[in-house]
C-alpha positions in Angstrom: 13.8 11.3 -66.7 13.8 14.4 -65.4 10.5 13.9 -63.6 12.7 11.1 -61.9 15.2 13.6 -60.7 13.3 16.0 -59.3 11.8 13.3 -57.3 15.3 12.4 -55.8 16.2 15.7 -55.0 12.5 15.9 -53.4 13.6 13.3 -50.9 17.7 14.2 -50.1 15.7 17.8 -49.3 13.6 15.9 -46.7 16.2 13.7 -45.4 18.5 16.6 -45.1 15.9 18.6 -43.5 14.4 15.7 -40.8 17.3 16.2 -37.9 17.3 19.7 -38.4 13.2 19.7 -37.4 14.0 19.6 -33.5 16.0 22.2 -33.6 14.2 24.6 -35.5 11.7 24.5 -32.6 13.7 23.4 -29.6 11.5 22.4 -26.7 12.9 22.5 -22.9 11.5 20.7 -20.0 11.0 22.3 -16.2 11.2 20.3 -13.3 10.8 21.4 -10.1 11.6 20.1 -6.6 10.9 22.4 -3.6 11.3 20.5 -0.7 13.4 17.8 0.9 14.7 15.0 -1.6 12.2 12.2 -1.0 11.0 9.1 -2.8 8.5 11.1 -4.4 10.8 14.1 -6.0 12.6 11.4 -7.2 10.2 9.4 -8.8 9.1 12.7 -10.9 12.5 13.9 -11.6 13.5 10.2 -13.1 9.9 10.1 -15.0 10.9 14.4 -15.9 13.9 13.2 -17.4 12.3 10.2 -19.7 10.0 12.2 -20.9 12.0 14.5 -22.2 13.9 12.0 -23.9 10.7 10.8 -25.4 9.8 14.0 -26.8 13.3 14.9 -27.9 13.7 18.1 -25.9 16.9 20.2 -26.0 17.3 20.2 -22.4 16.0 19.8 -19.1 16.6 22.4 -16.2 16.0 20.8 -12.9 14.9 23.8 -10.5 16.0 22.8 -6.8 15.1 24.3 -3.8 15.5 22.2 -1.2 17.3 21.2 2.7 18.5 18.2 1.5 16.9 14.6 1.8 17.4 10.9 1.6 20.2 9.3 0.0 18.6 6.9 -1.6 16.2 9.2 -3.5 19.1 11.5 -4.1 21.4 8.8 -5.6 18.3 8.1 -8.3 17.9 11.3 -9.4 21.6 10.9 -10.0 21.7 8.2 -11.4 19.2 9.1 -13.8 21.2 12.4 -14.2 24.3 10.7 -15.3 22.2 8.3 -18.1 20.7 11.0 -19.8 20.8 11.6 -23.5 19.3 15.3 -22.8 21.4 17.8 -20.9 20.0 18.3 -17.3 20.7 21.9 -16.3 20.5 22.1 -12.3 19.2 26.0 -11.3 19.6 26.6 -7.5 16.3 29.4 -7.6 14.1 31.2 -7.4 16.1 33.9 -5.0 16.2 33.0 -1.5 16.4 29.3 -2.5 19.2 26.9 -1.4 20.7 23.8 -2.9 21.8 21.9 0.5 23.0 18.5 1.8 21.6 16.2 -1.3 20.6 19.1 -3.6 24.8 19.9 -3.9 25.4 16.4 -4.7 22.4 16.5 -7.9 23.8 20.1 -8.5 27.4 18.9 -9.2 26.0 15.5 -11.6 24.3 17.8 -13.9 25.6 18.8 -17.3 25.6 22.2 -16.4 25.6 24.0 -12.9 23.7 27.4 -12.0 21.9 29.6 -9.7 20.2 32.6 -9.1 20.8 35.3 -7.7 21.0 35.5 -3.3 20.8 31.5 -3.6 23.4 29.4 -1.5 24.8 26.2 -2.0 26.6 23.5 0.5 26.9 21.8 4.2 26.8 18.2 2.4 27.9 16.3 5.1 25.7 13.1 5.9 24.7 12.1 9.4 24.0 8.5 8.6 24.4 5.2 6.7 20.3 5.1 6.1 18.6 8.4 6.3 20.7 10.0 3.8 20.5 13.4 5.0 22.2 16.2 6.7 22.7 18.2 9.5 25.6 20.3 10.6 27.9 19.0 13.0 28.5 20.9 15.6 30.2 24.2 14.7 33.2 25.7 16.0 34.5 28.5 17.1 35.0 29.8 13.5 32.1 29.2 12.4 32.4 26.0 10.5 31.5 22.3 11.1 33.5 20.2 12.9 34.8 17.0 11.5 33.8 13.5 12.8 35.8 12.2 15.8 38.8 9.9 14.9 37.2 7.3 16.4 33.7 7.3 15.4 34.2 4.2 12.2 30.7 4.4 11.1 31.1 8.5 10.6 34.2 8.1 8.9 33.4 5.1 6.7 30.0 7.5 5.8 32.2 10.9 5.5 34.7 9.0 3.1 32.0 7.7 0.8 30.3 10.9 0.4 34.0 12.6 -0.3 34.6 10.0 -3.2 31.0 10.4 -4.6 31.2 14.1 -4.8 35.1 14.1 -5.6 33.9 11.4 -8.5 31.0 13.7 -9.6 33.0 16.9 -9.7 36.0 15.6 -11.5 33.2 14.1 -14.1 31.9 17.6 -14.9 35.1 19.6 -14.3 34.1 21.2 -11.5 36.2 22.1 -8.1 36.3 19.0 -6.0 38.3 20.4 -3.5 35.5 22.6 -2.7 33.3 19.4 -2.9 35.2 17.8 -0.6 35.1 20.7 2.2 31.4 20.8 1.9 31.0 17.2 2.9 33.6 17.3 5.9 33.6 20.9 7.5 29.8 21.2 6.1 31.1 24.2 3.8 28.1 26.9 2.3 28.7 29.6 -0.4 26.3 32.3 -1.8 26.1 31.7 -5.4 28.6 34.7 -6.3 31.1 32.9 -4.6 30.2 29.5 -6.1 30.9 31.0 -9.6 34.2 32.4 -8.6 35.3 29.0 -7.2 34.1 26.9 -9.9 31.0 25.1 -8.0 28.8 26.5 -10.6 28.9 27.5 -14.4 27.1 30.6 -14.1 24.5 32.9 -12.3 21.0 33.8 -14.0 18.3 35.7 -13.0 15.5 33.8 -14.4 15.2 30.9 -16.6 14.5 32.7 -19.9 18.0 34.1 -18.9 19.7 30.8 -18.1 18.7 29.4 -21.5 20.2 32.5 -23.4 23.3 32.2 -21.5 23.9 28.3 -21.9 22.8 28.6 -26.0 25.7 27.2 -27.8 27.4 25.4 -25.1 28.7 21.7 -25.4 28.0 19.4 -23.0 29.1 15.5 -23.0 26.0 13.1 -22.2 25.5 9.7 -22.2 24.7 9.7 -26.0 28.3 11.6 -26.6 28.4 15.2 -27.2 25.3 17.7 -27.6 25.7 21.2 -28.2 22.4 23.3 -26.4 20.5 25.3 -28.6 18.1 27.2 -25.9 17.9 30.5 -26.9 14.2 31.5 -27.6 13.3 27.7 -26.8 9.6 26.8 -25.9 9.7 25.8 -21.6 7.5 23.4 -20.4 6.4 22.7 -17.2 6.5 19.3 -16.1 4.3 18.8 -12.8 4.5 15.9 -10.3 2.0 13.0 -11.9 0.2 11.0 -10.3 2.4 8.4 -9.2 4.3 10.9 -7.6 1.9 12.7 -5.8 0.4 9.5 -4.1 4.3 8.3 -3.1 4.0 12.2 -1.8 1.7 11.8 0.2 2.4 8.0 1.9 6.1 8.7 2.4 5.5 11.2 4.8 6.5 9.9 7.8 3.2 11.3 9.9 1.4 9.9 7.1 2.7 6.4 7.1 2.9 6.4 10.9 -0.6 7.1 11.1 -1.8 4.6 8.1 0.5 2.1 10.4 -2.0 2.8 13.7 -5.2 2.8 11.7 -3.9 -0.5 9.9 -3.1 -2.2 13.8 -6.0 -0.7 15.2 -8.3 -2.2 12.0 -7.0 -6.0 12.5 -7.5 -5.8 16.6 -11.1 -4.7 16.2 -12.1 -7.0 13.5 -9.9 -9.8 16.1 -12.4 -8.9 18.6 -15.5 -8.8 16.6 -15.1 -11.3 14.4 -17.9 -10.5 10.8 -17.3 -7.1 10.9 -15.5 -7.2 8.0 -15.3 -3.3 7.2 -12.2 -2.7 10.0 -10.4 -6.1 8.8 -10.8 -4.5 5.5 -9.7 -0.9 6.1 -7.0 -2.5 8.5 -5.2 -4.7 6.2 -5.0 -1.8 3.1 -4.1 0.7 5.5 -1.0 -1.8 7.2 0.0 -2.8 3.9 0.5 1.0 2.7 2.3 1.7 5.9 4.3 -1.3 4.9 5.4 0.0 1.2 5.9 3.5 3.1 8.3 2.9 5.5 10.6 0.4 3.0 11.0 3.9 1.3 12.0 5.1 4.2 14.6 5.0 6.9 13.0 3.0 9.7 14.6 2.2 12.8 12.9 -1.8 13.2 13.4 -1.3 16.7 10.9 1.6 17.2 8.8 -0.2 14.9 8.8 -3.5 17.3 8.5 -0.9 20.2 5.0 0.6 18.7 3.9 -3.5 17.7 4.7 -4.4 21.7 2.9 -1.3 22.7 -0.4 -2.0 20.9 -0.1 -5.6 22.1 0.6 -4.8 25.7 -2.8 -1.9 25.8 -4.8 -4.8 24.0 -4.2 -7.4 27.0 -5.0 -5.0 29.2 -8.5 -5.6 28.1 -8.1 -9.4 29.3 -5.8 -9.7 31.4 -6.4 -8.1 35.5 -3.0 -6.4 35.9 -4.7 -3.5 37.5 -3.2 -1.3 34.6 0.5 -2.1 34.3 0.2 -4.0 31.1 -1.4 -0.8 29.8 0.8 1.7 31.1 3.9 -0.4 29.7 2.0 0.0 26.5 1.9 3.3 26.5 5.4 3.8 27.4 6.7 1.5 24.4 3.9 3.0 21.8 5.4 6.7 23.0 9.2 5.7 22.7 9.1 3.7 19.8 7.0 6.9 18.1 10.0 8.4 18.9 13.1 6.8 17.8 11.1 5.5 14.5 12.6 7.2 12.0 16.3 7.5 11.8 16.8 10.4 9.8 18.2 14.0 10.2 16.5 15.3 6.9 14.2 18.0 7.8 10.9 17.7 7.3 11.8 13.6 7.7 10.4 13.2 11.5 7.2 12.0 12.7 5.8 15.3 14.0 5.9 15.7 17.9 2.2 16.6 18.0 1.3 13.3 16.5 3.3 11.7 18.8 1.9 13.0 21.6 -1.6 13.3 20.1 -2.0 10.2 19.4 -0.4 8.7 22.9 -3.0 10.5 24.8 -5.8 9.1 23.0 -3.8 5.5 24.0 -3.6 6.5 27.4 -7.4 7.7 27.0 -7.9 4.3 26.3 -6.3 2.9 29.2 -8.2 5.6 31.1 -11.6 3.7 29.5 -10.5 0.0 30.1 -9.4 0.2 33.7 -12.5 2.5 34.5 -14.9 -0.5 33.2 -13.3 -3.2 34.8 -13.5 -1.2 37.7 -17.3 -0.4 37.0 -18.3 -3.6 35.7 -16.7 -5.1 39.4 -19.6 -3.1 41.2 -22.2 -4.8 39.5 -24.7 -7.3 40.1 -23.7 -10.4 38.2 -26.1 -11.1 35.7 -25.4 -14.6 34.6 -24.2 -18.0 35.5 -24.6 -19.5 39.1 -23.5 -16.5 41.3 -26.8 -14.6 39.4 -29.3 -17.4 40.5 -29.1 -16.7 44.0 -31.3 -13.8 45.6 -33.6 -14.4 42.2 -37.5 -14.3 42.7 -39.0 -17.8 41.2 -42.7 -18.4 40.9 -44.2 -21.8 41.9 -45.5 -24.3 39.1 -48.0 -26.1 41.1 -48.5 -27.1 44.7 -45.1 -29.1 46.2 -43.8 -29.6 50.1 -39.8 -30.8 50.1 -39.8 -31.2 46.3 -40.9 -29.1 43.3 -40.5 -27.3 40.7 -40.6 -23.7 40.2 -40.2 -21.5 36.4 -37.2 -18.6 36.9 -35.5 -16.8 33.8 -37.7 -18.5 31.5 -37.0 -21.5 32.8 -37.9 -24.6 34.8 -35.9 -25.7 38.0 -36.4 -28.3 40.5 -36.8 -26.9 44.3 -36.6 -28.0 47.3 -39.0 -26.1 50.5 -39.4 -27.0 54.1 -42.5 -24.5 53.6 -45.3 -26.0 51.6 -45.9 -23.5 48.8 -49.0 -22.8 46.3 -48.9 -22.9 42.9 -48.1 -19.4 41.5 -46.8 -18.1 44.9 -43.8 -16.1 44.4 -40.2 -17.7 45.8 -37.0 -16.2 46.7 -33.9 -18.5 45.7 -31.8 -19.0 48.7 -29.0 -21.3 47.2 -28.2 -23.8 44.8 -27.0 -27.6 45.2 -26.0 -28.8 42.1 -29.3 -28.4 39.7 -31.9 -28.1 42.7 -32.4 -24.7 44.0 -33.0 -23.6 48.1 -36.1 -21.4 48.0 -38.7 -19.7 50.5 -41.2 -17.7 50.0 -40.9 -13.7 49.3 -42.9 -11.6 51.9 -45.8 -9.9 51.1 -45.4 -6.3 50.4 -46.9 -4.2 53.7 -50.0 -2.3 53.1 -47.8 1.4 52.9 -46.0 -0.4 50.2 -48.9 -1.4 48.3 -50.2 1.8 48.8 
């Protein structure tokens, strides 16, 4: 019997003790995003988050420094954000670091709200329905943005959504909207000082050892109900990008997908024009397709996209087609505009770089150069095949003829016709051609000098 009850209280002991476990070693997970908001950040800030879920960590602090970035990236992280179970901290840092454009949005949806020292925080206002970004609009004369014209609908209808997504975000997290809500229309920044004593943020830390001393004991509601941090001496790991997110790193660059899209083009003409060589078909069709899943990530203007399509086409007829160079100039002029105007974006960092642009349109007008400069060559050559090359050829008699023979030319037999009786293996000059019977006569001795 009483073995029976110290078994019991063996396993209430246990039971009692299991939910305690995690916090007796509390675990927090780093993330870190320096650099605009992109489909990649956001893949490894939603995959951050999950695994910190999975591993039951106290918290996650989400270190920003960044312009700003697409909306669509930013409203995942968000999103993910707001279905948490673990506390996301957002940390505007190290010094020097800013929290702009998208990175106040994710700074007000997190649990709790901080930044270092000499950080700033702010100008939220969008520029567009697709690229998500920000850019100032043009400042006046005290200093501060400018709000859209009365009359501009799309700005408005853009401006008012971004006010009641940050208004809805602030009021969720008790902070100050009405801060929020200048940041988005008169494009608003603050140092972090300032932030705290208006509310933006919940505190200022130096460092992140400090930030989890300073938010120990604090209650925060998630989307599992209400967790109280315990961060104070917790173990901090550092979760870098995976994989996954550095390959969507690297292909949603713009310059990067721009230049898979003209390898990918350039791959299928060549293997068009050489049909078996199989290796630029190959390359061509992997490179077009990952240009393809690039620039669905991204903010593409379809126009400069048919623009750059037209362009190729246009310097590829060139090739066929005698218009002395005008097709291929026109190409060149849609492949350098479309370049242009193909991404419709303000984000920084969010551009096709100019020097690729311009790069890559002189080696298309190089290739212009190179097409017109062939046709041109190729027009001061002998012809060397079909009917006009048969004339002026030298023949050599078959066997003694006068009016009719035959004579062997090319590696060939022809029938010819001579007013001059010619001797069999007597060299002939053709004159003409009717039909399949050649005009010949006979070639002229070479002079003694030329012998000589």
């Amino acid at each position: 019997m009483a073995w029976g009850w110290l078994l019991l209280l063996a396993v209430a002991t246990v039971g009692a003790a299991a939910p305690e476990s995690p916090m007796a070693h509390p675990e927090v997970v780093v993330l870190r995003v320096d650099g605009a908001i992109s489909p990649a950040s956001a893949d490894y800030v939603v995959r951050g988050i999950q695994r910190a879920d999975s591993i039951h960590a106290t918290a996650v602090v989400l270190e920003l420094d960044t312009p700003g970035g697409l909306s669509s990236s930013m409203r995942d992280i968000i999103k993910a954000i707001l279905a948490s179970p673990v506390p996301v901290i957002g940390y505007v840092a190290p010094s020097g670091a800013r929290a702009a454009s998208a990175g106040t949005y994710i700074m007000y949806a997190c649990h709790v709200a901080a930044m270092a020292p000499a950080t700033n925080i702010g100008a939220a206002t969008p520029v567009s329905l697709t690229g998500g970004g920000s850019l100032p609009l043009p400042a006046s004369t005290s200093g501060k943005g400018v709000p859209a014209p009365i009359g501009d609908t799309e700005m408005r209808k853009v401006t008012n959504d971004a006010v009641a997504y940050i208004r809805a975000l602030a009021e969720r997290r008790d902070r100050n909207a009405d801060w929020a809500e200048k940041a988005v229309r008169d494009a608003v920044s603050v140092s972090a000082e300032e932030a705290l004593k208006l509310h933006v943020v919940d505190l200022v830390a130096p460092d992140v050892p400090a930030l989890l001393a300073d938010v120990d004991g604090r209650s925060v509601e998630t989307s599992a109900g209400a967790r109280v941090l315990h961060t104070r001496d917790a173990t901090i790991q550092t979760v870098a990008p995976g994989v996954r997110s550095q390959f969507l790193g690297v292909i949603a660059n713009p310059s990067v997908a721009y230049i898979l899209l003209l390898i990918g083009l350039g791959g299928l003409v060549m293997e068009g024009m050489h049909p078996g060589g199989v290796l630029p078909g190959v390359v061509g069709a992997i490179c077009l397709l990952l240009a393809l899943y690039a620039f669905q990530l991204l903010p593409v203007n379809f126009a400069g996209l048919g623009l750059i399509l037209l362009g190729v086409i246009l310097i590829v007829s060139e090739a066929f087609v005698p218009a002395y160079g005008v097709l291929g100039t026109g190409g060149v002029v849609s492949f350098v505009i479309g370049s242009v105007i193909l991404m419709r974006t303000g984000v920084p960092g969010y551009g096709i770089a100019l020097p690729v642009v311009v790069g890559v349109a002189i080696a298309a007008a190089g290739v212009l150069v190179g097409i017109v400069w062939m046709a041109m060559r190729s027009r001061k050559r002998p012809v060397v095949s079909g009917r006009e090359e048969m004339v002026g050829a030298v023949a050599e008699v078959v066997a003694d003829f006068e009016g009719l023979g035959m004579v062997h030319v090319h590696g060939e037999r022809w029938q010819a016709r001579s007013g001059i009786p010619l001797k069999r293996g007597q060299r002939v000059s053709v004159t003409g051609m009717h039909g399949l019977v050649l005009d010949v006569q006979p070639v002229a001795p070479p002079s003694k000098e030329e012998a000589q």
